[in-house]
C-alpha positions in Angstrom: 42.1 13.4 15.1 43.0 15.5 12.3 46.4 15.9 13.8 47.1 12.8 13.9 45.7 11.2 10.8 47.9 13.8 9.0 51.1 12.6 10.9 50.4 9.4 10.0 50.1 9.7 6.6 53.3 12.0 6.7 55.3 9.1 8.3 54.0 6.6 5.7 54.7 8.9 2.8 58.6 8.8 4.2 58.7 5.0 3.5 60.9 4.6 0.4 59.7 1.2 -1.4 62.8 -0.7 -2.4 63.2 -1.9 -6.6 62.1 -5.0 -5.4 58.9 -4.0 -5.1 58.5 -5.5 -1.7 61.1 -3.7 1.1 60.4 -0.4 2.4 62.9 1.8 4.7 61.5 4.3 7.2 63.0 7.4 6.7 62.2 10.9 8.3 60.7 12.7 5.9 60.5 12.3 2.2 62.0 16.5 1.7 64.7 16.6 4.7 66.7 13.8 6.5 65.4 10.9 3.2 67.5 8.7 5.1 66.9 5.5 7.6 68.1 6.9 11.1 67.9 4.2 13.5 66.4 6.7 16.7 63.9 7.8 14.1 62.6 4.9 12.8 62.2 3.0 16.1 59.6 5.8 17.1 57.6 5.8 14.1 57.5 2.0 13.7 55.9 2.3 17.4 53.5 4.4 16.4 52.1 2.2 13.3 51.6 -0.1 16.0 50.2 2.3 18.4 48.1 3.1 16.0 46.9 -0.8 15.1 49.0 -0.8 12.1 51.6 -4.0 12.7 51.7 -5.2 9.6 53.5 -2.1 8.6 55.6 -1.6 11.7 56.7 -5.4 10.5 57.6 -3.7 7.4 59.6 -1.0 8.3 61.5 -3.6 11.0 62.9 -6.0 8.4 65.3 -3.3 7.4 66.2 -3.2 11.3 67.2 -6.9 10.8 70.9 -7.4 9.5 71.1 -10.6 7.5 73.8 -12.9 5.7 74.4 -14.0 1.9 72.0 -17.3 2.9 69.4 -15.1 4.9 70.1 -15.8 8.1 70.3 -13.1 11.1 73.4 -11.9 12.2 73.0 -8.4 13.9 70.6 -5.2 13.9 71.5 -1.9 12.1 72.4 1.0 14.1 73.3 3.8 11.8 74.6 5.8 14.7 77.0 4.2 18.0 74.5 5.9 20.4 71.3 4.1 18.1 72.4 0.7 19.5 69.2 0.4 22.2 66.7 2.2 19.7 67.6 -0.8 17.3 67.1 -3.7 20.0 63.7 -1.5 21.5 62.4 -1.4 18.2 61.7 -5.2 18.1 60.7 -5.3 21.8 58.3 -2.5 21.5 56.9 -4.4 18.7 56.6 -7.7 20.1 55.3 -6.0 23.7 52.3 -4.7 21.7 51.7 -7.7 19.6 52.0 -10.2 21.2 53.5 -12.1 18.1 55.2 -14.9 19.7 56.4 -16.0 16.0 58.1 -12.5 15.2 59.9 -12.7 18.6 61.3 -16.3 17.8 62.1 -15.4 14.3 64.3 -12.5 15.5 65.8 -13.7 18.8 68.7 -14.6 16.7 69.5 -11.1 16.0 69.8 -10.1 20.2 73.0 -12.1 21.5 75.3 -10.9 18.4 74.2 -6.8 19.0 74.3 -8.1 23.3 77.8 -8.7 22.2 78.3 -5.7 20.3 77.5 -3.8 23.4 79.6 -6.1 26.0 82.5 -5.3 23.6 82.1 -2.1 23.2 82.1 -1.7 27.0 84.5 -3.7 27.8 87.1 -1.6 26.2 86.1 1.4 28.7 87.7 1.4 32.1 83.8 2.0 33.6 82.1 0.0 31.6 80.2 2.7 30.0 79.3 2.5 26.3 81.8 4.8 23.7 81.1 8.7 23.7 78.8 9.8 20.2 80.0 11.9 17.7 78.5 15.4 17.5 75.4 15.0 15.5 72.4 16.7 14.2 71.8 20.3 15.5 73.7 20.6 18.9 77.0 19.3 17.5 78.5 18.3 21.0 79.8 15.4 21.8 
């Protein structure tokens, strides 16, 4: 229990509070990686609601949610081509634990434009496979 309380309060403590005093972004960790990776952040926003926390995990996924001059949702962020899943998970896993029929018809209009991203993207490949990554993190491979 230990353990786990102390992860917890690790991933919260990586949560950077925007100026506005009301957005947050999930990073990795507040010493290495201070950034918003798309993999990352799916995972942990899991875990807040894992852990009953989905007031948070709604939180951390309004930075998931790419939005327009007037508000409106036009796409989620995927900091990485291979993070394009994580992104669309992230607000499955959430609404698969919650229930939250509200959150799932609030960000519906976010799916068909990153659906299209992906039936684009896979279109240009003679198998229909999504584009190769670039060699990233630690194993540097493509």
């Amino acid at each position: 229990m230990e353990m786990q309380k102390a992860s917890l309060m690790y991933d919260l403590m990586a949560r950077d509070l925007q100026e506005d005093g009301k957005s947050v972004i999930q990073t990795v960790s507040d010493v290495q990686y201070n950034r918003f990776f798309s993999r990352d952040a799916a995972f942990i926003i899991h875990t807040y609601d894992m852990l009953g926390l989905p007031e948070i995990a709604r939180q951390c996924i309004e930075h998931v949610l790419l939005k327009d001059d007037h508000g409106r949702l036009t796409g989620l962020l995927a900091t990485h081509p291979d993070a394009w899943g994580q992104a669309l998970w992230t607000l499955a896993a959430h609404y698969r634990i919650t229930g939250d029929k509200g959150f799932a018809e609030r960000v519906y209009p976010a799916v068909p434009p990153h659906v299209a991203k992906l039936e684009e993207e896979t279109a240009k490949d003679p198998w229909g496979l999504w584009p190769a990554s670039g060699p990233y993190d630690n194993e540097r491979i493509n």
